[in-house]
C-alpha positions as a Python dict, from the first residue, in 0.01 Angstrom:
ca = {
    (1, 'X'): (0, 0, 0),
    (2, 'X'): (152, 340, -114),
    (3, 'X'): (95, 636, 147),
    (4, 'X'): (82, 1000, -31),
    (5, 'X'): (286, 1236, 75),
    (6, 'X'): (-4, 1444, 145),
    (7, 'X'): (-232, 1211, 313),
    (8, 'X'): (142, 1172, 560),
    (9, 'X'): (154, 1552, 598),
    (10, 'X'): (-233, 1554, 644),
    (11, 'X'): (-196, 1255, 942),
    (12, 'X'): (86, 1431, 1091),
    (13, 'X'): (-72, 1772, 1092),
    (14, 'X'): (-350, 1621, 1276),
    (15, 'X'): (-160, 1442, 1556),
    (16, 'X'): (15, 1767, 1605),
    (17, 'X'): (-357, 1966, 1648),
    (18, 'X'): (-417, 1691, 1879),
    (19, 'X'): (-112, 1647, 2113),
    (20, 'X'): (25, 1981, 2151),
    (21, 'X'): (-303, 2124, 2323),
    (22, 'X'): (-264, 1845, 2603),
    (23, 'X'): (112, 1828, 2622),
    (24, 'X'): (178, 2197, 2627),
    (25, 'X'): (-5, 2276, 2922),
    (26, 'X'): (127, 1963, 3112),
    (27, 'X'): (504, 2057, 3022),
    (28, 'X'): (418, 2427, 3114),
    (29, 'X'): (263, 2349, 3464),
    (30, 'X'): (523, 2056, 3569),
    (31, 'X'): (769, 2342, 3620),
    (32, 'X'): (561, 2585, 3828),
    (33, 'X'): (475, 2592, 4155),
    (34, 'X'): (71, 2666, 4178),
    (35, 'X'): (-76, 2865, 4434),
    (36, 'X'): (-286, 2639, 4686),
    (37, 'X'): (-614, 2813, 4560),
    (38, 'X'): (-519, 2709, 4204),
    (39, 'X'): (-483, 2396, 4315),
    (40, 'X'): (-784, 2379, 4494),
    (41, 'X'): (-1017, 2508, 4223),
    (42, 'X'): (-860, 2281, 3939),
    (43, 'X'): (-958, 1981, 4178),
    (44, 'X'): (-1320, 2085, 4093),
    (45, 'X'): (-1267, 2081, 3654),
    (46, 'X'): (-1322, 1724, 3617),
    (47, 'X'): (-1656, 1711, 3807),
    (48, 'X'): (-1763, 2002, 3635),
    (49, 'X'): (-1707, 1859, 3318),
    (50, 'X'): (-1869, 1528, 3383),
    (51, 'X'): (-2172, 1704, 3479),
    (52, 'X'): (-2182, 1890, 3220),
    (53, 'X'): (-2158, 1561, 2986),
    (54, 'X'): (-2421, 1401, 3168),
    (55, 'X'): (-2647, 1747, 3180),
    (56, 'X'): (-2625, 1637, 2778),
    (57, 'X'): (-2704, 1331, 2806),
    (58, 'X'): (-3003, 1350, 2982),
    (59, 'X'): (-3156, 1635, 2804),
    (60, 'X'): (-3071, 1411, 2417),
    (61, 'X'): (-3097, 1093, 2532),
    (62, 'X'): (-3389, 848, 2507),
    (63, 'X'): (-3561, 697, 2801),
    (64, 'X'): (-3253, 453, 2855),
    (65, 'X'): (-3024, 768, 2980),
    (66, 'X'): (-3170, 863, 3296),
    (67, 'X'): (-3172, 490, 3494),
    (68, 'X'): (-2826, 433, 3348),
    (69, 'X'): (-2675, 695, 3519),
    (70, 'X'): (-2905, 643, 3823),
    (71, 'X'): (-2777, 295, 3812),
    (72, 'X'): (-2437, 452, 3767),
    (73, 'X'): (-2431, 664, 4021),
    (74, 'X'): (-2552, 398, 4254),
    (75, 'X'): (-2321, 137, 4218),
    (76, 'X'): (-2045, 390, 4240),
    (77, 'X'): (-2187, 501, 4574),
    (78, 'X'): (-2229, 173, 4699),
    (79, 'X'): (-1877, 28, 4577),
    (80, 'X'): (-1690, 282, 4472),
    (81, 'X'): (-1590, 13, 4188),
    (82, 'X'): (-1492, 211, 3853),
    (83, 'X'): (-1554, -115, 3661),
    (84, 'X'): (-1854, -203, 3823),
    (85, 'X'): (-1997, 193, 3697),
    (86, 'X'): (-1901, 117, 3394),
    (87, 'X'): (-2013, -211, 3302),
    (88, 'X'): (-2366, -92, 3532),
    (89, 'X'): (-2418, 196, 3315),
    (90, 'X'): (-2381, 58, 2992),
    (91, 'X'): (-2583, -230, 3055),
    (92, 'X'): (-2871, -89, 3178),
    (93, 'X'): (-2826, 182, 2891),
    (94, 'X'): (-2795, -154, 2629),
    (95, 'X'): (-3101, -315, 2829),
    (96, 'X'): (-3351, -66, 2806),
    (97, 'X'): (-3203, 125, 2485),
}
């Protein structure tokens, strides 16, 4: 199989777009020293943006959304198992979906 220079460029270009966004930042911040507020408000990003994923969900989703993350949420409370939400979610998303 022959790869085009172009299509190479184009693929490369891409990964580029892609990695330098998330390796920047990481290579920038390893070498500072954060204030303790920072710190304390960044601990807070990755709940906001699972809510915000889920806000999506539920407002497109069918009627399989809502008990999968209510059966999500509850075998994460009750475990604390990351597998076990997982495989809970989906199959009460593939069950009733």
């Amino acid at each position: 199989m022959e790869i085009r220079p172009e299509f190479l460029a184009l693929v490369l270009a891409c990964a580029a777009v892609t990695a330098l966004p998330r390796v920047l930042p990481l290579v920038a911040l390893s070498r500072l020293a954060l204030p303790r507020w920072l710190l304390e408000w960044l601990r807070h990003v990755p709940v906001a943006v699972l809510s915000a994923l889920l806000a999506i969900e539920l407002l497109s989703s069918g009627r399989a959304g809502l008990p999968a993350i209510a059966a999500a949420f509850a075998v994460a409370f009750l475990t604390r198992s990351l597998l076990g939400t997982a495989v809970a979610g989906v199959a009460v998303f593939w069950w009733l979906g």
